[in-house]
C-alpha positions as CSV (number, residue, x, y, z in Angstrom):
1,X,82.7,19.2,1.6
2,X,82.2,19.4,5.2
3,X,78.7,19.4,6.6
4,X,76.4,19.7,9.6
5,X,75.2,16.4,11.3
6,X,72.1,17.3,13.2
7,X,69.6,14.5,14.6
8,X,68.1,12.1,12.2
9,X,64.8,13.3,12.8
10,X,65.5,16.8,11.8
11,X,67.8,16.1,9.0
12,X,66.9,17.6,5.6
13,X,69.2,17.7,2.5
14,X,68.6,18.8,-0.6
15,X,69.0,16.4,-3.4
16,X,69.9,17.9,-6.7
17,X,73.1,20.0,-4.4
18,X,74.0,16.2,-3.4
19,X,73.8,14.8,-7.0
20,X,75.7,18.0,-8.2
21,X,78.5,17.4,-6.2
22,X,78.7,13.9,-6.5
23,X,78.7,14.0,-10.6
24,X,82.5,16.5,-10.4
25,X,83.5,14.1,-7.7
26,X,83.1,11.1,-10.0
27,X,84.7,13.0,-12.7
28,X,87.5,14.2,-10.2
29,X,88.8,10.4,-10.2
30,X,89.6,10.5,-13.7
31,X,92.2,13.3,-13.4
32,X,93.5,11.6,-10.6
33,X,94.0,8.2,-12.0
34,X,95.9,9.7,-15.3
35,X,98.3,11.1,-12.3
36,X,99.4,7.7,-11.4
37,X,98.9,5.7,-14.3
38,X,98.5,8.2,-17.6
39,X,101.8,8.9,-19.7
40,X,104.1,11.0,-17.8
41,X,105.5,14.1,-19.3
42,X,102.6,15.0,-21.4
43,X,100.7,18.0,-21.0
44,X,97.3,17.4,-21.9
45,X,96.3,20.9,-22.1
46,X,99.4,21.5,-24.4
47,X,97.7,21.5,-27.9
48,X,101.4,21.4,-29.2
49,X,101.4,17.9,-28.1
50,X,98.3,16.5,-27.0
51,X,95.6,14.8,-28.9
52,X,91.7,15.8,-28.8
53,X,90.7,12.6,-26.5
54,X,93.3,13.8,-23.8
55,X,93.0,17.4,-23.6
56,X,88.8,16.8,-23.1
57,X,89.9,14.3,-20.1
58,X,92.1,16.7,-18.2
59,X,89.5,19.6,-19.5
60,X,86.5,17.7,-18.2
61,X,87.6,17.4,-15.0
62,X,87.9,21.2,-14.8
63,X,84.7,21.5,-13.2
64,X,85.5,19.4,-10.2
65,X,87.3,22.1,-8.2
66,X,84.9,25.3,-8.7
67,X,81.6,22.8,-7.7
68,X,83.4,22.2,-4.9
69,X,83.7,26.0,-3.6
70,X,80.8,26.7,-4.8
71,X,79.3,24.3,-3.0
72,X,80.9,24.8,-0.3
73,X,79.4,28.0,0.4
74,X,76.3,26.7,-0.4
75,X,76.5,24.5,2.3
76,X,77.9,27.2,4.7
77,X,74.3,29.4,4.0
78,X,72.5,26.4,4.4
79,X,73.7,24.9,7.4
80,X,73.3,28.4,9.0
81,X,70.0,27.8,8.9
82,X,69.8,25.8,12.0
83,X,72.6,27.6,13.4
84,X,73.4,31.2,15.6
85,X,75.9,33.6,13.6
86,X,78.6,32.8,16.0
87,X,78.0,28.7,16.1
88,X,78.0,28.7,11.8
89,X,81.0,30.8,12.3
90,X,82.7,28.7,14.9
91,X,81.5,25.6,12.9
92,X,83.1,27.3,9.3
93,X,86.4,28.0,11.2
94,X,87.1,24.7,12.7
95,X,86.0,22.8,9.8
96,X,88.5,24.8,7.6
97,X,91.1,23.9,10.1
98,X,90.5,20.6,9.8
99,X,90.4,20.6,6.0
100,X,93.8,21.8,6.1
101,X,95.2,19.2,8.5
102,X,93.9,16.8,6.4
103,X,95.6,18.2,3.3
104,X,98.9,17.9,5.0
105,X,98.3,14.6,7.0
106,X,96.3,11.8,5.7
107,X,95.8,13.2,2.2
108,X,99.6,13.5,1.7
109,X,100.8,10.8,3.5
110,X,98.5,8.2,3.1
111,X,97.0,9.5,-0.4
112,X,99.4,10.9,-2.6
113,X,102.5,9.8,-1.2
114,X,102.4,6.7,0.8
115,X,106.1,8.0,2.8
116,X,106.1,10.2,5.7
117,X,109.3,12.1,4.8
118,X,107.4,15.7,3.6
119,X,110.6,15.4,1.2
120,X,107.0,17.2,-1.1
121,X,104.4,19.5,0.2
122,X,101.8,20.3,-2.0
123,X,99.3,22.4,-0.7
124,X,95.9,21.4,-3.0
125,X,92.3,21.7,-2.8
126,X,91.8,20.8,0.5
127,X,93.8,23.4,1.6
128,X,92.1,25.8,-0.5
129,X,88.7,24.8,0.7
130,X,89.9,25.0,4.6
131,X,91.1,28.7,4.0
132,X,88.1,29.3,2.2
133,X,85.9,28.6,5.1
134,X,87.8,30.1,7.6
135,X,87.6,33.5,5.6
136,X,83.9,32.9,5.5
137,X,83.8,32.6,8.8
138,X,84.4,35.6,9.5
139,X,82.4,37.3,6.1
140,X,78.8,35.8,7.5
141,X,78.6,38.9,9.7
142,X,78.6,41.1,7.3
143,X,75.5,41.9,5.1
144,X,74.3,39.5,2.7
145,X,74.9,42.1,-0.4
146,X,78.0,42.8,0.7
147,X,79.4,38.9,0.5
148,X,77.9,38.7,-2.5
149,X,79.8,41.9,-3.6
150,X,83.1,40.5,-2.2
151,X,82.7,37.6,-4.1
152,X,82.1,39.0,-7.5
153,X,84.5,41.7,-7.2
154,X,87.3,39.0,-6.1
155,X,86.6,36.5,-9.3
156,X,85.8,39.5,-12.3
157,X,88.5,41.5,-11.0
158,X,91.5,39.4,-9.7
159,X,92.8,38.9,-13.4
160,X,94.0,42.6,-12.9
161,X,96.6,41.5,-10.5
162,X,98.3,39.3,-13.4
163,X,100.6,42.2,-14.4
164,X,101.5,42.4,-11.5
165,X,105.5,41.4,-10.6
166,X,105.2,40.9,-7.0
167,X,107.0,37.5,-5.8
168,X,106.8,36.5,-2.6
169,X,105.6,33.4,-0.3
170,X,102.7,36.2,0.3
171,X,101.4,36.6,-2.9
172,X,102.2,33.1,-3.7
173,X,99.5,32.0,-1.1
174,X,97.3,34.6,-2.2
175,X,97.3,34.4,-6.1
176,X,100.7,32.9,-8.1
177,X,101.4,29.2,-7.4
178,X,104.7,28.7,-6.8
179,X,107.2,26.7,-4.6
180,X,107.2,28.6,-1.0
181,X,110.0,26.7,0.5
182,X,113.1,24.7,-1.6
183,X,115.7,22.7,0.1
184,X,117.2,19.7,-0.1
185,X,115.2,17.9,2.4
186,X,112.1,19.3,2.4
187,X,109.9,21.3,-0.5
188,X,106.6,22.7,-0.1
189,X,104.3,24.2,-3.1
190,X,101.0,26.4,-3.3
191,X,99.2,24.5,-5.8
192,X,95.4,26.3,-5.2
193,X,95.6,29.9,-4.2
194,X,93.5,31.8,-2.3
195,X,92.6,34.2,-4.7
196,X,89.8,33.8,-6.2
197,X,88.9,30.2,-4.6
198,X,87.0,32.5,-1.3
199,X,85.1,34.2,-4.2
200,X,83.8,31.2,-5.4
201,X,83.1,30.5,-1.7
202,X,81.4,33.8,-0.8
203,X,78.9,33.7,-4.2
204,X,78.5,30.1,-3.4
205,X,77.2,31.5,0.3
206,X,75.1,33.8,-1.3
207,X,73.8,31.5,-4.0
208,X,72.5,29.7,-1.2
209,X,69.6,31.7,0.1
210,X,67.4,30.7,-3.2
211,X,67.1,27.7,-1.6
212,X,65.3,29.0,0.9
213,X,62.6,30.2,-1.8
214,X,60.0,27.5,-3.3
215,X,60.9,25.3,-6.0
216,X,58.8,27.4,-8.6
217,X,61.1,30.7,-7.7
218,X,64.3,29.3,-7.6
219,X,64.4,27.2,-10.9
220,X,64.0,30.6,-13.3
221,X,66.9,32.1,-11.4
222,X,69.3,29.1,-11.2
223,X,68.6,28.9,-15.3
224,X,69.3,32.5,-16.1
225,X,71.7,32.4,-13.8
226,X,73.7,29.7,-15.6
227,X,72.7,30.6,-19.2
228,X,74.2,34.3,-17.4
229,X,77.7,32.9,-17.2
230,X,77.9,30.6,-20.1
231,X,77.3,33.8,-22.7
232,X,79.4,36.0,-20.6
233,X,81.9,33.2,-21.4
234,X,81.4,33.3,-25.2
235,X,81.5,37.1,-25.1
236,X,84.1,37.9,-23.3
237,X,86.6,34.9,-24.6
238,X,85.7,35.9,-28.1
239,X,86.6,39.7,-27.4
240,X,90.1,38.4,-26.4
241,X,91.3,41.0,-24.6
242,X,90.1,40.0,-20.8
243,X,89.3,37.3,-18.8
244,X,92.1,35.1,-18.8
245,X,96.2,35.2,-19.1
246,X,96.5,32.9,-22.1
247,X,94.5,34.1,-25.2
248,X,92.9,31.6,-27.4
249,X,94.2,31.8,-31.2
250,X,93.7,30.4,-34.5
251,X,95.2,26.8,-34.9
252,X,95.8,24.3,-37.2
253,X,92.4,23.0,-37.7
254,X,89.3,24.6,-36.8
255,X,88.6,21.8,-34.1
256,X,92.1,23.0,-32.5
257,X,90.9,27.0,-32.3
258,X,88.1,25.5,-30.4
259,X,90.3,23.4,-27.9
260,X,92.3,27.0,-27.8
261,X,89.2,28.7,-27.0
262,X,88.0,26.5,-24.3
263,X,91.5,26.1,-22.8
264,X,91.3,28.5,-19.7
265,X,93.8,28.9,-17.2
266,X,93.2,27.1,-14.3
267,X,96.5,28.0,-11.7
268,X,94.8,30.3,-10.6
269,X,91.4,29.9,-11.9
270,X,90.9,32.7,-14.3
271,X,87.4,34.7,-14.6
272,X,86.5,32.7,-17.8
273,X,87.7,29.5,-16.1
274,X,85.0,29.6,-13.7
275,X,82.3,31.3,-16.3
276,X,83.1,28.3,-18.1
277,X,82.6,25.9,-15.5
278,X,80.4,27.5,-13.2
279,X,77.6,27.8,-15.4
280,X,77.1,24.5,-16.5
281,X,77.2,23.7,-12.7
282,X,74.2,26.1,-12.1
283,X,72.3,24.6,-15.2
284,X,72.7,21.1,-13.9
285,X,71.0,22.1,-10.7
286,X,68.5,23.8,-12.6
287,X,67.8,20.7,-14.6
288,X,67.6,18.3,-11.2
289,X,65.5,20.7,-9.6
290,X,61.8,19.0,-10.2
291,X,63.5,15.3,-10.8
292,X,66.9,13.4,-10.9
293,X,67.3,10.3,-12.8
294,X,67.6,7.3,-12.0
295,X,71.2,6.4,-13.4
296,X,72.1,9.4,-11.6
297,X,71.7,8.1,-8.0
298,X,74.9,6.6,-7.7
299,X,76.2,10.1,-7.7
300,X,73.5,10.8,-4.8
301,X,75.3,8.7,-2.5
302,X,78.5,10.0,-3.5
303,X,77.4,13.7,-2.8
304,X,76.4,12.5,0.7
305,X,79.9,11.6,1.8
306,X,82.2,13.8,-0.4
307,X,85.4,14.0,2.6
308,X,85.1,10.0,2.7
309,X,84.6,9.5,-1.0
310,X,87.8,12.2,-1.4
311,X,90.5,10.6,1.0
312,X,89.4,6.5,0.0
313,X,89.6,7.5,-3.7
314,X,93.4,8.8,-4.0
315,X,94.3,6.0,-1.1
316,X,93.0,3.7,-3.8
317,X,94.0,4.8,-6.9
318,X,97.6,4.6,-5.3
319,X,97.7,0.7,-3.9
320,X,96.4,0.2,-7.3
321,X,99.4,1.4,-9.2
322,X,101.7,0.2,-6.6
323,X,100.0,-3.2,-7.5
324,X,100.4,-3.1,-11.3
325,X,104.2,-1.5,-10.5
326,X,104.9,-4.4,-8.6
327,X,103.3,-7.0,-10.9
328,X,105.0,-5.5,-14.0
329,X,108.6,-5.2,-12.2
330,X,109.0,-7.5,-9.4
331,X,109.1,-4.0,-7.3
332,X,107.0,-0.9,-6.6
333,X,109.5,1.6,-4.5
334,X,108.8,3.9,-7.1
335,X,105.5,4.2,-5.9
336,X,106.8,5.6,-2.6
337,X,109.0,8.4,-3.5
338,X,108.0,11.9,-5.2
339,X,111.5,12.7,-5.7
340,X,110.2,16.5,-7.0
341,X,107.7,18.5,-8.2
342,X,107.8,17.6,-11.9
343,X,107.2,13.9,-10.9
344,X,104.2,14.5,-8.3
345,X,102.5,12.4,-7.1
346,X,104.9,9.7,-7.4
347,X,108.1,8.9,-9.3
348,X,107.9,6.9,-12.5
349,X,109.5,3.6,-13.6
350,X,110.9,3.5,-16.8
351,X,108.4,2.9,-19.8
352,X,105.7,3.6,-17.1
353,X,102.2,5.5,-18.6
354,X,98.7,3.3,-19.9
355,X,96.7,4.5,-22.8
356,X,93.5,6.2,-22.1
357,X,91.2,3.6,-22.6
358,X,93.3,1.9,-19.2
359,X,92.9,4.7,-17.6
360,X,89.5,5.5,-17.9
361,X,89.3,1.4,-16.8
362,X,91.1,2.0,-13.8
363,X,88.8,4.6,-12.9
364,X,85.5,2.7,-13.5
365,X,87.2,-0.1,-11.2
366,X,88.1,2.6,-8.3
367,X,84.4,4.2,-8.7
368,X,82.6,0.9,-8.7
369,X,84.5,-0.2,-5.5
370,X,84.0,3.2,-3.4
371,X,80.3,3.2,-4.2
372,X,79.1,0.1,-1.4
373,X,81.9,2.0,0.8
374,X,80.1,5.2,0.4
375,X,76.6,3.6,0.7
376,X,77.5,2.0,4.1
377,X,78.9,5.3,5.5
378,X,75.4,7.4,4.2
379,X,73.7,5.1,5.9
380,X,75.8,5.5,9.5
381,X,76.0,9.4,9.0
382,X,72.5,9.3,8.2
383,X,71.4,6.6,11.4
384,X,73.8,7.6,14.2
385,X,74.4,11.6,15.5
386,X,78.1,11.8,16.6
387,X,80.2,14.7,16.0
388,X,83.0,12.8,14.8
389,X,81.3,11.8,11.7
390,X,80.3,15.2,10.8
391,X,84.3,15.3,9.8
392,X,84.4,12.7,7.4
């Protein structure tokens, strides 16, 4: 998410990374809208109780987060480019500091919550993306190999640790979500690990140097690359034994065995969650690699701003169900209060949740809106060359 702003006369990006990450970002608004306005309660992973047409929104939106590290790294080999080893690691650590002040400032305040009390802390992506890049801050001098190593070792081999009974606000921050801190005034909660999210990171740092090949080198690899991870994926689910915490099983119709099958674990990401996901990612830069459609630009100009797109699109979602709450009953306090975990981000009025098709209307209202936003702010980062905007 965070990236260099260099002069407009030396600027270069490459489009299909930009298209990539604004496609999950898009998709990462629809998981976010069913938190404020889907049906509260439900688990839409839960094939007990949920119905095919939820658990393939919530499922969907899977690959939001692993782009995002990915990409993230991609952008930290990239950016390196134009900078000295210890400017790209000064740049990496600073940036991840700032990620993380921004999880636990204007994303929770002003996104998720809309109160200032911290009464709930969750510590979410942004956080994991700040820690990320401070750890690769420090990985960039070692030898490529050997952050490339690091980074396959951590995602193939962290499911290991599962056994393991350790329980601790350590290895909470490190691999097992859980609550670190619970009192009656203030809770805080390690929703995205750090195991194996720097993985991601360090491969996505490494998967960064084809780009420095031609197009004609790089499009076989990114295509093996992907079809690489999406067999691995078959295999290794369908062997049953590795992989992932939660084996798949036989269900009550065959199209539930496959929703079992596909249903990885994703706190925290498990090696066939991110088989699963990341290889699709890698195909769809393969496929934009000579060309990207037109109905795919919108997306361009969301991948150009992901930080603004990210903080403007919770901020929104939220005044828009404090709207409807206050329409429907003459008051919207609810809105304002996360009275705990269970009803994150916000508590729920009685009879509150919208079918899907309202939600996935909600959604096309909050994407529609951002996308001028977005443009305007492309435009600025792309005319003027202050360092502030290389934060947003």
């Amino acid at each position: 998410m965070a990236q260099v702003t260099p002069s407009a006369a030396t600027r270069t990006r490459i489009e299909s990374i930009d298209v990539l990450r604004g496609v999950v970002m898009i998709l990462m608004a629809i998981d976010h809208t069913r938190d404020f306005f889907g049906q509260p309660g439900i688990n839409p992973t839960d094939l007990t109780t949920t119905t095919i047409p939820l658990f393939f929104t919530r499922w969907i939106t899977h690959f939001c987060a692993p782009t995002f590290c990915l990409l993230t790294g991609t952008g930290a080999f990239l950016a390196g480019r134009r900078k000295s080893k210890p400017e790209l690691s000064r740049f990496l650590f600073t940036r991840g500091l700032w990620l993380i002040f921004l999880e636990v400032t204007v994303c929770r305040c002003l996104g998720w919550s809309f109160n200032f009390d911290y009464h709930i802390t969750a510590l979410l992506v942004l956080w994991s993306l700040g820690c990320s890049m401070i750890v690769l801050s420090a990985l960039i001098y070692l030898p490529k190999a050997a952050i490339l190593t690091f980074g396959v070792v951590m995602i193939a081999g962290h499911n290991l640790l599962d056994p393991l009974p350790w329980r601790n606000w350590f290895w909470s921050i490190l691999h097992v979500p859980n609550v670190l801190v619970a009192t009656p005034r203030f809770s805080l909660f390690v929703g995205y690990v750090l195991i194996p999210w720097v993985g991601v990171a360090a491969v996505g740092y490494s998967l960064g140097q084809i780009y420095t090949w031609p197009a004609e080198r790089r499009k076989p690899v990114l295509l093996r690359l992907g079809l690489g991870l999406i067999a691995a994926f078959i295999v290794l689910r369908a062997i049953n034994i590795y992989g992932d915490p939660l084996p798949w099983s036989h269900q009550q119709s065959p199209v539930f065995t496959f929703l079992s099958f596909i249903g990885t674990t994703k706190y925290p990401p498990s090696l066939l969650f991110l088989l699963m996901t990341l290889g699709p990612a890698l195909l769809l830069l393969y496929s934009m690699e000579s060309t990207i459609p037109s109905w795919l630009q919108p997306a361009l100009i969301f991948g150009k701003v992901p930080m603004f797109y990210y903080l403007l699109h919770i901020t929104l979602i939220h005044i828009i169900a404090v709207v409807v709450c206050y329409t429907r009953y003459g008051h919207a306090y609810w809105m304002f209060q996360t009275p705990n975990f269970r009803s994150f981000p916000v508590a729920t009025p009685p009879r509150w949740g919208f079918s899907l098709p309202i939600v996935y209307l909600i959604w096309a209202i909050v994407v529609i809106a951002l996308y001028p936003l977005c443009r305007w702010f492309a435009a600025l980062r792309q005319r003027r060359t202050e360092v502030w905007l290389s934060y947003l």
